[in-house]
C-alpha positions in Angstrom: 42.5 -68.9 24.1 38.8 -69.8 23.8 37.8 -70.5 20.1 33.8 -70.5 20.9 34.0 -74.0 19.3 33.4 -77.4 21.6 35.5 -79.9 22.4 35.6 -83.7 22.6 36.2 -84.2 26.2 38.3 -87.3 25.3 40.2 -86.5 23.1 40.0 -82.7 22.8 39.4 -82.5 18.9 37.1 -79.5 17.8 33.6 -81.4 17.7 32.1 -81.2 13.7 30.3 -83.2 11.1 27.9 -86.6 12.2 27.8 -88.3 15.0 28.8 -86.1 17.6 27.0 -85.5 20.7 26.9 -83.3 24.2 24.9 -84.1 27.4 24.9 -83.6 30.8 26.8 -85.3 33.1 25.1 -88.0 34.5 25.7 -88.1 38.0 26.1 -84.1 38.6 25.0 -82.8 36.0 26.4 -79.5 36.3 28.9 -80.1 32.9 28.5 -80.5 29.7 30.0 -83.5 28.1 31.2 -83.2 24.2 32.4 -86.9 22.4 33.5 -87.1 18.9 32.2 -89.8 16.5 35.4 -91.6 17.2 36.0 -91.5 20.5 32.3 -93.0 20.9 33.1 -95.6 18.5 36.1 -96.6 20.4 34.5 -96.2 23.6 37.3 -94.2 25.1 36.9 -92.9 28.4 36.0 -89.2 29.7 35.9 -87.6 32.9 33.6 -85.0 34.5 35.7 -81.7 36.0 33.3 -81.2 38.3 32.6 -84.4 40.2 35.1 -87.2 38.7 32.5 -89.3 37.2 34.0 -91.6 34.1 32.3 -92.6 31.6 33.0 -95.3 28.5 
């Protein structure tokens, strides 16, 4: 059930208000990575679906 709305790709919370961010990948770039302003705070770790690369 898609909502249309992105996702922290930590922690899976709907991604709203200041300091969130999305980028590319880094070493595939082929996904787009969401993080929430407290998952980057906390430095908790994500995962790409496409190529396995983890990130802080």
């Amino acid at each position: 059930m898609a909502t249309g709305r992105a996702r922290c790709s930590s922690c899976g919370l709907a991604l709203s208000g200041r300091g969130v961010v999305q980028f590319a990948c880094p070493q595939c770039g082929a996904v787009t990575i969401c993080r929430c302003a407290r998952c980057r705070d906390q430095s908790v770790a994500y995962h790409c679906p496409n190529c396995s690369f983890a990130g802080p």
